[in-house]
C-alpha positions, 0 to 999 in steps of 0.5 A, spaced: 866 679 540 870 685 540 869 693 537 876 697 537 874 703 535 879 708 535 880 717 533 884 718 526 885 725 529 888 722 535 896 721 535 899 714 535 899 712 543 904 707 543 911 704 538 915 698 539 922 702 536 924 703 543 923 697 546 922 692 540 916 690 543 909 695 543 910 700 549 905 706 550 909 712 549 908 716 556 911 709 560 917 710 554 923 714 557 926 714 550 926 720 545 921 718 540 918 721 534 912 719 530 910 721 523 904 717 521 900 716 515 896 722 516 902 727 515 905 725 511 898 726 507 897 733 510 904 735 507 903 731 500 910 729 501 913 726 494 919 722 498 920 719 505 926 723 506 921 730 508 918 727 514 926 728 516 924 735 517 918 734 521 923 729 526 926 733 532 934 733 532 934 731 525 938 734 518 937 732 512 944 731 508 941 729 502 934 727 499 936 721 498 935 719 506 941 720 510 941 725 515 946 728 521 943 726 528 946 729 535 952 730 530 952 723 528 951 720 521 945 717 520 945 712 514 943 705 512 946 702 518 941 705 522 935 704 518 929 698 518 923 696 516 918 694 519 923 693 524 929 690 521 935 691 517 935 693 510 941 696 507 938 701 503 933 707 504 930 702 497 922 705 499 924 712 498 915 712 497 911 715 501 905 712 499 907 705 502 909 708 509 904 707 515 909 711 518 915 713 519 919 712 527 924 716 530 929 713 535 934 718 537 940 719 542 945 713 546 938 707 545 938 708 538 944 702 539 940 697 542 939 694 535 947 693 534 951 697 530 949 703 528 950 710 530 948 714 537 944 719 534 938 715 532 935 710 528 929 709 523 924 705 522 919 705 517 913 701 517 910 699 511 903 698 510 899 692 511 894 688 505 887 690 509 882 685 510 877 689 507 877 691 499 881 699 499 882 702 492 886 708 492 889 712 486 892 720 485 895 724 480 899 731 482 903 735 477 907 740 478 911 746 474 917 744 470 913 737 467 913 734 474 908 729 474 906 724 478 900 717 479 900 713 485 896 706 487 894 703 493 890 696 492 887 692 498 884 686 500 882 679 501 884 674 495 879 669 499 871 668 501 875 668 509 880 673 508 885 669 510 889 671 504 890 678 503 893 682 497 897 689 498 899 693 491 902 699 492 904 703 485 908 710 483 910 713 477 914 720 478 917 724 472 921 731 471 922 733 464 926 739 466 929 740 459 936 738 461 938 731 459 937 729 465 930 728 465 928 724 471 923 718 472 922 713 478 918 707 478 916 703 484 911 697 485 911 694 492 906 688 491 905 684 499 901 678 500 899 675 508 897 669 509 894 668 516 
């Protein structure tokens, strides 16, 4: 039998953004930056544009996700998810993200055509083997409202089938006819 037990405090000791296979961070010599779950919570960030402003070298060109890196555009070339291309930043939800992974400089190439300021990847969260329920509302001035769900568990006695539904509603009423709504389900399903 094996125990893992591991420090939520602790900081993320390894990644695979730099080297496409999971490398301890000290034994990288590449310029890598983690924002993990945990941050982003800290920081209640309602889009996964604002970890950008906790990412060294890192500003922001608009709040949909591009960003300007060592003077290079950042933009969908340049993002993955879970490690592969996507061509959009379509998981703008936070409340999906386990973590957000920074790759900047000249080795941001190493995944083909994008740019050598950096790379992103996020990694979005995976369906647990054990049952998880999480639901949360904040609001705000303007109408700003907001409701997350974050739903996990086994489907099977063996827990071989696991299930993830992830859930957010978010809203501004600002008076103005361009009231703002934004919906997001991301359901996932692992089968071992």
């Amino acid at each position: 039998t094996v125990v893992g037990t591991s420090n939520p405090d602790d900081p993320p000791r390894d990644s695979s953004i730099a080297t496409k296979i999971d490398t301890p961070l000290l034994e990288t010599p590449r310029s890598v930056s983690i924002i993990e779950r945990r941050t982003l919570d800290d920081m209640g960030a309602i889009s996964v544009t604002q970890a950008h402003d906790y990412a060294v070298g890192l500003t922001l060109l608009d709040e949909r996700g591009p960003a300007f890196a060592r003077g290079f555009p950042v933009d969908f070339y340049d993002l993955r998810r879970d490690g592969l291309r996507t061509y959009s930043w379509s998981v703008r939800e936070p409340v999906a993200v386990d973590r957000i992974q920074y790759l900047r400089g000249p080795s941001a190439t190493l995944y083909g055509d994008g740019s050598p300021g950096a790379l992103i990847n996020m990694v979005l969260k995976k369906p647990l083997p054990t049952p998880r329920y999480e639901v949360s509302a904040s609001g705000g001035s303007s109408g700003f409202g907001r409701v997350t769900a974050d739903l996990s568990g086994p489907l099977t006695s063996g827990k071989g089938v696991r299930y993830r539904i992830i859930a957010a509603s978010e809203w501004l009423e600002n008076g103005f006819d361009n009231d703002e709504r934004r919906l997001t389900v991301l359901p996932t399903i692992a089968v071992d």
